[in-house]
N, C-alpha and C positions, 0 to 999 in steps of 0.2 A: 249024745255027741253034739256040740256045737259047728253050728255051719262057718262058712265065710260066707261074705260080705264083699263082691265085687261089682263094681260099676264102672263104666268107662263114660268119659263126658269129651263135647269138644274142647278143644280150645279156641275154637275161630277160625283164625287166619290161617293158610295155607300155607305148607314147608314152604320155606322159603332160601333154604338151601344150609349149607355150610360153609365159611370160606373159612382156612386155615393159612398162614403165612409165614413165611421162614424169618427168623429172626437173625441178627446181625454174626450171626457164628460162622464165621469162614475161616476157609485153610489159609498158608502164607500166597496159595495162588490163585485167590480171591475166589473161589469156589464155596456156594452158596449149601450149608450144610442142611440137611432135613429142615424141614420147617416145624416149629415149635411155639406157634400161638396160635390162640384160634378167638375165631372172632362168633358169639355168640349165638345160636341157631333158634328159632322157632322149630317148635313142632308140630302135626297138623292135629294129633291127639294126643290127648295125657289119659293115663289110669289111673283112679283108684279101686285099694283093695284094704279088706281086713281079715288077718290072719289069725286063728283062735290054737292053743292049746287043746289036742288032740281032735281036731275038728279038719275039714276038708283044706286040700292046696287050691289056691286060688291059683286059676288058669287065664292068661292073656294072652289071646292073639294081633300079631303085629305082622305089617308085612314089610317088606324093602325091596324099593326101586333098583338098588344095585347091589352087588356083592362089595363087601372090605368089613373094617374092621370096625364092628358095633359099639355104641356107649352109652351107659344104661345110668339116667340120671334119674332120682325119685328122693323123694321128702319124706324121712320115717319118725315113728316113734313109738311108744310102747308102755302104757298106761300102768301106771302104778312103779314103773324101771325108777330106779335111781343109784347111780353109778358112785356115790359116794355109801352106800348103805353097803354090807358084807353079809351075801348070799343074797342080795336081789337087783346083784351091777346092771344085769345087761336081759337084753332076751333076743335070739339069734333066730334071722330068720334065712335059709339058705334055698338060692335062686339056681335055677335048672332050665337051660335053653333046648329045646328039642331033645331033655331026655338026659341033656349033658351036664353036668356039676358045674356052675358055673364060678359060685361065690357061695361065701357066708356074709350076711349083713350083720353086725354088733350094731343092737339098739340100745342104746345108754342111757335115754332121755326120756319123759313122760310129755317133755316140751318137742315139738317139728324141728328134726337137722336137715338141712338138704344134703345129700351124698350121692358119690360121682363111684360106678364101677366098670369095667370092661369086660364085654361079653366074647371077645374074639371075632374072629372071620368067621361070617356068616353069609350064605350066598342069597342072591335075589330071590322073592318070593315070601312064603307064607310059614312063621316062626311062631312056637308057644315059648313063652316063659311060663314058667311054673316055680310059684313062692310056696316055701313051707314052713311052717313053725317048727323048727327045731328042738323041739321038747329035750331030748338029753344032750342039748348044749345052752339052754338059756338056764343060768341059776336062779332067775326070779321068778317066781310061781304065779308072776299076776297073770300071763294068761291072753294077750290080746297086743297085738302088732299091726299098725296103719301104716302105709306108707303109698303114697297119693303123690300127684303130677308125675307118676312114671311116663316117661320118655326115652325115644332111641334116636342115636346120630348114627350116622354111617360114616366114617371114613374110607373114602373109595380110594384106590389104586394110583389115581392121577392127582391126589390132593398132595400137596407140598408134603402135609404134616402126617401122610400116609407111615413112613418109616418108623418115624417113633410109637406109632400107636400099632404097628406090626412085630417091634419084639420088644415090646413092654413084658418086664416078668409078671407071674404070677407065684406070689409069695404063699406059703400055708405053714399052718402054727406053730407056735413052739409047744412042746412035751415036753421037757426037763423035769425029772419025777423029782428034785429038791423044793421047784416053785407050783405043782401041783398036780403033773403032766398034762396028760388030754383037755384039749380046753380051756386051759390056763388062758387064752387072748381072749375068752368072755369075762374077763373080771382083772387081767393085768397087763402092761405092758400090750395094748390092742392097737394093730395098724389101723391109722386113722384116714392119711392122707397121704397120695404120693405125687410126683412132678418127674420132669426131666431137664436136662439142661443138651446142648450140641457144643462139643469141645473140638479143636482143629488135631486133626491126626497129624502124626509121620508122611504118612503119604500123600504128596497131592493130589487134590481132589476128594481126597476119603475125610470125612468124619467121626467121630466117637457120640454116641447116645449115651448118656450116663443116666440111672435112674437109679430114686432116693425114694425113702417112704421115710413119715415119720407116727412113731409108734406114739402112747399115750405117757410110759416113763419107761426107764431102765433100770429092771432089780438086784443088776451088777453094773461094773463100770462105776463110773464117776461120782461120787456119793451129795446129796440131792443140796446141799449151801454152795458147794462145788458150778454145780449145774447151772442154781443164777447166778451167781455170781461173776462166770467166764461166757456162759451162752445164752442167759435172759429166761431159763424155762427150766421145767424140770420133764417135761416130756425129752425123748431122744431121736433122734434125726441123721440116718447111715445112709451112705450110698451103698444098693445093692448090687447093683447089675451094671456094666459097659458093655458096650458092641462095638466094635467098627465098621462102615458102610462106607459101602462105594461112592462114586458121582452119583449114579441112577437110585442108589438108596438100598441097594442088597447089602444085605451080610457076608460081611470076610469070614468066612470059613476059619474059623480056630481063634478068634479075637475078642471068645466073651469071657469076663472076667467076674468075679465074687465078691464083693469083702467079707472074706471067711475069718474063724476067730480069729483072736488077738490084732485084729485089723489088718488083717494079710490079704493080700490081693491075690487069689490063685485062678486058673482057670475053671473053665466051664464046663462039669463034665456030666451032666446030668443030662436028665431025657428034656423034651419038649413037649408041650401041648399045641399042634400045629407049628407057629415059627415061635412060642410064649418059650422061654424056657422058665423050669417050675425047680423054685427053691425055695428054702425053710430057713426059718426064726429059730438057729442051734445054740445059740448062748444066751447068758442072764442080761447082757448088756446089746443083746437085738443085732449079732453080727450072723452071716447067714451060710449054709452049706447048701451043694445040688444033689443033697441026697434025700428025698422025700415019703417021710413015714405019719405025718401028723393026719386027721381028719379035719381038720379044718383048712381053709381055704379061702383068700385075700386078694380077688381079681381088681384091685384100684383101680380107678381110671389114672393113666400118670400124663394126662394133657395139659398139666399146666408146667410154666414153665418160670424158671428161675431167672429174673434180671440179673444182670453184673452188677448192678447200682446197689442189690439189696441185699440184707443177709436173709441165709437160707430159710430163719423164721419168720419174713415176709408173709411164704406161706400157711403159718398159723397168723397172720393177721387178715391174709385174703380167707381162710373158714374161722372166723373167729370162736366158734364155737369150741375146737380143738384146745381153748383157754381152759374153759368151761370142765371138760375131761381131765384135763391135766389135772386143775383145785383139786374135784372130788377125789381122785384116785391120790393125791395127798392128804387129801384129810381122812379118808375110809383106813389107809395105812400106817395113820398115827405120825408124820413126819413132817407134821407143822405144830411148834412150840405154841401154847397158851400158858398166860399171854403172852403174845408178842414184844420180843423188845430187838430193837435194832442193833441193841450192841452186842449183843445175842448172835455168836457164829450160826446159833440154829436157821434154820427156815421158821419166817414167822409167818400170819395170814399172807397170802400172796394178794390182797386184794390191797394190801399197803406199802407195795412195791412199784415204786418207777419205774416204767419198760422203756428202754431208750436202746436205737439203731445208730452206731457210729461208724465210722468208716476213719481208716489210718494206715499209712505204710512206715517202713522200718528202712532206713539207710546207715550203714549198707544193710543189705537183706538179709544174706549170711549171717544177723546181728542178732536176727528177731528172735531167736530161743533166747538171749538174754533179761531180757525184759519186757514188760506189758504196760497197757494202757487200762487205768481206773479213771471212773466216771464219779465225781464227787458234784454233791447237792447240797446248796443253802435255801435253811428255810424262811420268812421275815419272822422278825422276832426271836430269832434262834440262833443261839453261837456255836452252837454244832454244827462240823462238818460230816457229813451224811459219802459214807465211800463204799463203789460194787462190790470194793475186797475186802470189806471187811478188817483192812492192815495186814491184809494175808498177801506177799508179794508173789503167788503161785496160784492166786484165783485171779489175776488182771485177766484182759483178751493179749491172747499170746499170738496172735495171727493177723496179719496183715488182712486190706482189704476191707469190704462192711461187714459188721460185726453186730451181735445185740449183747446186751448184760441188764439187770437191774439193780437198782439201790434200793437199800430197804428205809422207810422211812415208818415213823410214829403211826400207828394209827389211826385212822380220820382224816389225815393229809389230803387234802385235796391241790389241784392243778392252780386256783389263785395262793395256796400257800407259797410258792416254791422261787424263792427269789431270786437263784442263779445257779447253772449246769457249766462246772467244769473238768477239766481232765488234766491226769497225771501223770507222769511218767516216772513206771516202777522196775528199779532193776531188781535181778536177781542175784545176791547177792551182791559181788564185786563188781561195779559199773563196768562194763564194757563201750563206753561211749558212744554210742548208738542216740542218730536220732529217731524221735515218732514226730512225722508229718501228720495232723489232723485234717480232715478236710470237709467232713459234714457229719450231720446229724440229722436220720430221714426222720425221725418221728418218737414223741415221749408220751407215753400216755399209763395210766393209771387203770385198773380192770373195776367196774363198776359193781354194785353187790351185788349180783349173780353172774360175777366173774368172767361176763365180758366185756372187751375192750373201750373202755370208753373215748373218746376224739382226741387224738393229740394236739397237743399245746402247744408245739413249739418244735422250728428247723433252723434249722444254720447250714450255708455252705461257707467256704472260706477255704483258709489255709493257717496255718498255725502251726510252728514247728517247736518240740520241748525236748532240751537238752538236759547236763547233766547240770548245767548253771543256770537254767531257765526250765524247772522243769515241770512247770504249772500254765493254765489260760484256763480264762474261764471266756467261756464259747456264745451261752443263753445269759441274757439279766430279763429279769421282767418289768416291763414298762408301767 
């Protein structure tokens, strides 16, 4: 039997606190909703540990100054893992607080990810974590799990961003015996990352928590040229859970919501794990029910928090890794065309795609299911126009607001190829005269050969309005 491997090192410097801060979400009676950013923490120790295939749990003890709500940040990885190979995705190592289930961690990488999860209300004093190799939930047989700079925050009771990180759900796996039941989220469709946003309630004073995860892809739902084409990605990205909370940051009793299938918003009727309420990944397309039968288990940290300025995939560009996951799990799955050709409806290399954030509204509003906005690319030396939809007037962005999409271009493209970014406006079918107002473009960039993000090249703010007589601009030229 193979031992573990635990050592604990300083870091130095002493905690040096946490401050978290409410962000600009207020109701119509300027009442300041939970707070939902946090501003960076020291710790005054980090762990490491390595975890072996049939070998002992590594045990850490932590202590905490106060009681609230715990959050367990650590850098994993898992030698020999590679998440594009079939039968060796992932290897699962699952984490247990004084005894208590806490999480499953999916290690996907032989490369260090940092990843963020929540431990729950934990009172002051003296806490074991306990990591274990989860042998019949890792399909790859290498055998050996690091995962080093473990650290804990505490979100206390009087912190602004106390609320949101008090009914943050916790999600566990989907089983659908079509895609392979038990454990199917070690090798498909695996929650990667989640956030939350503060939306202004009905009532004044009250707020809504809204919290989102986004999984690796969706093996129903929107089918995967579809996916870049209107949303930039082929991983998928649901709001799971609402609340509404008081002034003081309680829960309204009766106000938490689902998005259960077919994207229905129903209530909340499942149990809780102290104030967490625990619900499950029940469809192919990652929409979620509170009725909980899977073993597996998905305590995210959902502390980060969505700008109004950004689209939702922001946060795959704040863990850029979550790029990385996406490639392999299309290429493991056979759903990227070789070779590549852009004129090609298929999905080509993703690593030969434009990743571009736009932002645009519809007047009137009532209009916007009529038509959409395509993001068309010139290259130098090239008379092709390079378009997100493909000429498909049902893959544009159909939504108002910031948005992502990409364009697929040649292979080998790089960021000095690209000698102008403009937009279109496409109706569906029969014009309904509607205009799209443009107004910026946060960030383009290109995914590097090991599929992550490389720097973006180029923004634009402005304005720019296209009609059914005017219904092109081009936004970027390269200087």
């Amino acid at each position: 039997m193979r031992s573990i491997h635990a050592s604990a090192r300083r870091a130095g410097a002493a905690l040096t606190g946490l401050a978290l801060a409410a962000t600009a979400a207020v109701t119509a009676a300027a009442t300041v909703a939970p707070a939902s950013a946090e501003r960076a923490a020291s710790a005054a120790h980090t762990w490491s540990v390595t975890v072996h295939r049939g070998g002992r749990d590594a045990k850490i003890t932590f202590h905490r100054r106060h009681a609230g709500e715990v959050l367990l940040d650590l850098t994993v990885a898992a030698r020999g893992v590679a998440w594009s190979e079939r039968k060796n995705e992932s290897a699962v190592v699952s984490a247990y607080v004084d005894g208590h289930y806490a999480t499953d961690v999916v290690i996907t990488s032989s490369r260090p990810v940092t990843r963020q999860f929540a431990l729950g209300r934990l009172r002051h004093g003296r806490h074991v974590l306990r990591l274990h190799y989860a042998d019949g939930r890792s399909p790859s047989r290498a055998g050996v799990a690091t995962l080093r700079d473990i650290s804990f925050t505490t979100v206390r009771p009087r912190n602004p961003a106390y609320a949101a990180a008090r009914y943050a759900p916790v999600l566990y796996g989907r089983n659908l015996a079509d895609l392979g039941g038990r454990f199917q989220n070690n090798r498909t469709d695996t929650p990667l990352i989640a956030w939350h946003r503060v939306l202004p309630a009905a009532t004044p004073g009250h707020s809504v928590i809204e919290y989102t995860v986004l999984w690796s892809n969706e093996d129903g739902g929107t089918n995967t040229p579809a996916l870049m084409a209107q949303w930039g990605r082929t991983t998928d990205i649901e709001w799971v859970y609402r609340v509404e909370v008081n002034a003081r940051g309680a829960r309204v009793r009766g106000t938490g919501v689902i998005q259960a299938a077919a994207h229905q918003t129903k209530p909340f009727r499942g149990r809780y794990d102290g104030t967490h309420p625990l619900i499950q990944t029940c469809t192919s397309n990652n929409n979620v029910c509170d009725q909980v039968d899977d073993p597996m288990r998905f305590a995210l940290s959902t502390r980060g928090v969505l700008s109004e300025s950004q689209p939702r995939e922001h946060e795959m560009d704040t863990h850029p890794w979550t790029y990385q996951v996406m490639a392999r799990e299309m290429l493991r799955e056979h759903k990227i065309e070789s070779p590549s050709d852009p004129a090609s409806l298929a999905v080509g290399d993703q690593r030969s795609y434009l990743y571009v954030a736009v932002a645009h509204t519809t007047a009137p509003p009532a209009s916007a299911s009529g038509l959409g906005l395509a993001v068309e690319v010139r290259l130098k030396g090239d008379p092709t126009t390079y378009s997100s939809n493909h000429g498909t007037a049902f893959w544009t962005i159909n939504r108002d607001g910031p948005a992502a999409t990409t364009v697929e271009l040649p292979v080998g493209t790089k960021a000095d190829d690209v000698a102008s970014i403009s937009v279109r406006r496409v109706p569906f079918g029969a014009d309904n005269g509607a205009a799209l107002t443009v107004t910026r473009v946060n960030r383009v960039f290109f995914l590097g050969r090991t599929y992550l993000p490389r720097p973006s090249f180029a923004r634009w703010h402005g304005s720019v309005t296209l009609t059914a007589g005017s219904p092109t601009a081009d936004l970027w030229t390269a200087t």
